[in-house]
Wavefront OBJ file of the C-alpha trace (Angstrom):
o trace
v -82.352 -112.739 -169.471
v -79.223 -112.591 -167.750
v -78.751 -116.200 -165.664
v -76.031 -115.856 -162.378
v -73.471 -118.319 -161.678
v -73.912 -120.525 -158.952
v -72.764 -123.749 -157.639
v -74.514 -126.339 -156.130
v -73.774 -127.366 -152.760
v -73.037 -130.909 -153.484
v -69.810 -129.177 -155.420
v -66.644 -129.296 -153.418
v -65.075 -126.001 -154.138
v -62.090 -126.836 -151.649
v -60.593 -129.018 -154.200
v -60.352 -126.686 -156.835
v -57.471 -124.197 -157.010
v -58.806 -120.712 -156.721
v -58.032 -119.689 -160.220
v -59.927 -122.739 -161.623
v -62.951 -121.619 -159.779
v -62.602 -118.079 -161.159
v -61.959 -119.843 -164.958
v -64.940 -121.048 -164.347
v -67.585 -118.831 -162.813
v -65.840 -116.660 -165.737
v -67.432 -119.272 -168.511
v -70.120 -119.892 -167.254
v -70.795 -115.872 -167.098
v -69.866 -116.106 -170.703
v -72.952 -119.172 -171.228
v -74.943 -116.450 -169.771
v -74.411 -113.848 -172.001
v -74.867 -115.834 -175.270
v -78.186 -116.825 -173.532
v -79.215 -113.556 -173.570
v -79.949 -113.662 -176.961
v -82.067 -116.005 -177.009
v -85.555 -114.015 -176.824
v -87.639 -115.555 -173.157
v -90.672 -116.784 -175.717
v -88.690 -119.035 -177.490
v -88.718 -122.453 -177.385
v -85.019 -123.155 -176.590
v -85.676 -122.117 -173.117
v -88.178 -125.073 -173.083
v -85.735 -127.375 -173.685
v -83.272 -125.385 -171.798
v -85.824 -125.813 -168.018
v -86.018 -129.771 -168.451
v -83.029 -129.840 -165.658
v -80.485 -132.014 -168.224
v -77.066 -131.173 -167.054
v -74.976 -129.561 -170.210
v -71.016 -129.960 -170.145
v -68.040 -126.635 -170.369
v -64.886 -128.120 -169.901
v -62.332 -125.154 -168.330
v -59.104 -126.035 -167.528
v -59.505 -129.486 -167.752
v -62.670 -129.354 -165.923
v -65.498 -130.895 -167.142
v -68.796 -128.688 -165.595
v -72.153 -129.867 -165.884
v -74.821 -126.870 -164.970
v -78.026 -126.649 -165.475
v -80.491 -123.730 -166.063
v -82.938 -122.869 -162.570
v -84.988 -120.215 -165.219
v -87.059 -119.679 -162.067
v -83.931 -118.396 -159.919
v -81.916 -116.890 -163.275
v -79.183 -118.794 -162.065
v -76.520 -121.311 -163.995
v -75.917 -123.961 -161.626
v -72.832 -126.144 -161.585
v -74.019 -129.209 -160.541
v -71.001 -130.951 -160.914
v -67.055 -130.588 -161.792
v -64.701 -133.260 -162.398
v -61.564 -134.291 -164.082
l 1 2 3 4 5 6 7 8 9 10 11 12 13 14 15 16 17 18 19 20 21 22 23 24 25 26 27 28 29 30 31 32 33 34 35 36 37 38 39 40 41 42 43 44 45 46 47 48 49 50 51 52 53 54 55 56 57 58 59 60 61 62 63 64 65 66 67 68 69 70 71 72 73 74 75 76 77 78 79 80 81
């Protein structure tokens, strides 16, 4: 299943240069496509829908996302320093 990148709208984008967004929706595409993988009956996708945030760090970002397996969408929920 291939999961979109999306941020949440509690995530400032305004305060991140340009490129860092791109460096990032770029990863996070990347998550997605090792996810892929992983076949939709499996039990990692359990454990993957219990909304815990997991961590990229790009650029010095740190990027907490979750997976909305309902919307096939990767959602940064939050980026900080």
């Amino acid at each position: 299943m291939r999961l979109l990148p999306e941020f949440s709208y509690g995530v400032d984008l305004k305060r991140l240069p340009a490129a860092d967004v791109l460096s990032i929706v770029g990863a996070l595409v990347r998550v997605s496509e090792s996810m892929e993988s992983i076949p939709t009956n499996s039990a990692v996708w359990n454990s993957l829908r219990a909304q815990h945030p997991m961590t990229v760090r790009v650029n010095g970002w740190f990027v907490q996302y979750v997976v909305d397996h309902k919307r096939e969408r990767l959602v940064a929920v939050n980026v900080s320093r």
